[in-house]
N, C-alpha and C positions, 0 to 999 in steps of 0.2 A: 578484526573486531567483531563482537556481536552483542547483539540487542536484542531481549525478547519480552513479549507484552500479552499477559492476557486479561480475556476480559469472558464474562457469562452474558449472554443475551434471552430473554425470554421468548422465545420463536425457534421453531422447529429447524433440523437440520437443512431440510431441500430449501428453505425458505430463505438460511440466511447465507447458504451458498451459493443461491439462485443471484440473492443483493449481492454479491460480493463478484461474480465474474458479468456482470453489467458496465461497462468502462465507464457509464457515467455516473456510478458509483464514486468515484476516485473524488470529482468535484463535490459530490455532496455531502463525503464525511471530510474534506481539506479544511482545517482550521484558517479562519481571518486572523491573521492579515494576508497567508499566502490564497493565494487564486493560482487554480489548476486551469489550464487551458490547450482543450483535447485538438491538436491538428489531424490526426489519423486515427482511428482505432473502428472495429469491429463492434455492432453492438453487448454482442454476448461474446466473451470471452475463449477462447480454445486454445490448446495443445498448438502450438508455434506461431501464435496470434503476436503483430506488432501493436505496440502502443506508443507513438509519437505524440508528446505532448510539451509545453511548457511551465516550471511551477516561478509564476511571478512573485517575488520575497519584495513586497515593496515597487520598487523602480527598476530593482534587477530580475531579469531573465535567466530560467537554468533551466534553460533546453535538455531536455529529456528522452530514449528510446528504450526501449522496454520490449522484452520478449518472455511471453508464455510459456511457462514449460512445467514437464512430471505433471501433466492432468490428472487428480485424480476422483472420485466421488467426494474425500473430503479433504481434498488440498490442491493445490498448484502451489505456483512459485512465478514471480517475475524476477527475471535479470536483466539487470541493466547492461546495453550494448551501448549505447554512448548517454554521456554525461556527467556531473561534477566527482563522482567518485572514480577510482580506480575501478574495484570490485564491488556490484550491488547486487543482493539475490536476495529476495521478500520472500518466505513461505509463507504462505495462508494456508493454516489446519483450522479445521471445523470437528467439533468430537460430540457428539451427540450425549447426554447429558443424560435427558428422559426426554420421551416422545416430544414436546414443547420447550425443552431447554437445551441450548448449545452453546460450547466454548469455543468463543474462537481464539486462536493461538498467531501471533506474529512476529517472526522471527525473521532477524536482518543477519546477515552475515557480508560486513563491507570492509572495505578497505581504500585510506586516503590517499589521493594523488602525489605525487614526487615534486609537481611544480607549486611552487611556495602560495600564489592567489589560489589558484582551486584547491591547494591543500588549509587553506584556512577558511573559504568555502565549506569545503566538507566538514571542518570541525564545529563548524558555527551549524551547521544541518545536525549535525550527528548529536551535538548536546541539548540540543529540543526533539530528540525525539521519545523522550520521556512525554514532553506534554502536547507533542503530536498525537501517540500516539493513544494519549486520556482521553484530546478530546473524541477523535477517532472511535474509542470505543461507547462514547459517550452518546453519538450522533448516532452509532449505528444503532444503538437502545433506542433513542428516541424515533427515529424512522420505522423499525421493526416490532418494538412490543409494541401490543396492542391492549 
């Protein structure tokens, strides 16, 4: 399956790729009512960096592990190495616009579990992320333009 979402932010490239490999980025664009909560991670992000976290949906826990990869000026990618999906790999592209203006691009390429609770799990995640990912770009606007 895939998913992809863009959005335009008014802040320069280094600026909003700077925000974006910060891991504690992750909690401050998570939309309410989920809460991100970081057990391990690096504060700036790199090329084979783990990201161990939990995203609490309510009362439920979905323990999370995440790996860095393809660094590049203006992308990465996390994969998921354990948690509710089979296959999860996030690209984050940044494309500079004009010296003050940049697209960010995000792009999910997953795939759902064989077992019946995490495969309904994952469909209940994967059909908000439409409005994950609004608010998401939404947050990032209001953190970053100035």
């Amino acid at each position: 399956m895939h998913y992809k979402h863009t959005f335009t932010v008014k802040a320069p490239l280094a600026e909003v790729r700077e925000f974006h490999t910060h891991s504690s980025s992750m909690g401050a664009i998570t939309p309410p009512p989920i809460v991100a909560r970081m057990h391990a991670a690096p504060e700036r992000l790199q090329e084979g960096d783990r990201m161990d976290f939990t995203l609490w949906l309510g009362p439920f826990p979905i323990h999370w592990l995440a790996k860095i990869e393809d660094v590049t000026e203006t992308s990465f990618a996390d994969r998921q190495l354990q948690g509710p999906f089979a296959q999860w790999v996030h690209r984050h592209t940044f494309v500079p616009l004009t010296a003050t203006t940049t697209e960010v691009v995000d792009e999910i390429t997953y795939a759902l579990k064989a077992n019946p609770f995490w495969k309904l799990v994952g469909l209940g995640m994967s059909s908000n992320l439409p409005l994950l990912f609004a608010y998401r770009g939404w947050k990032t606007k209001r953190l970053l333009e100035k």
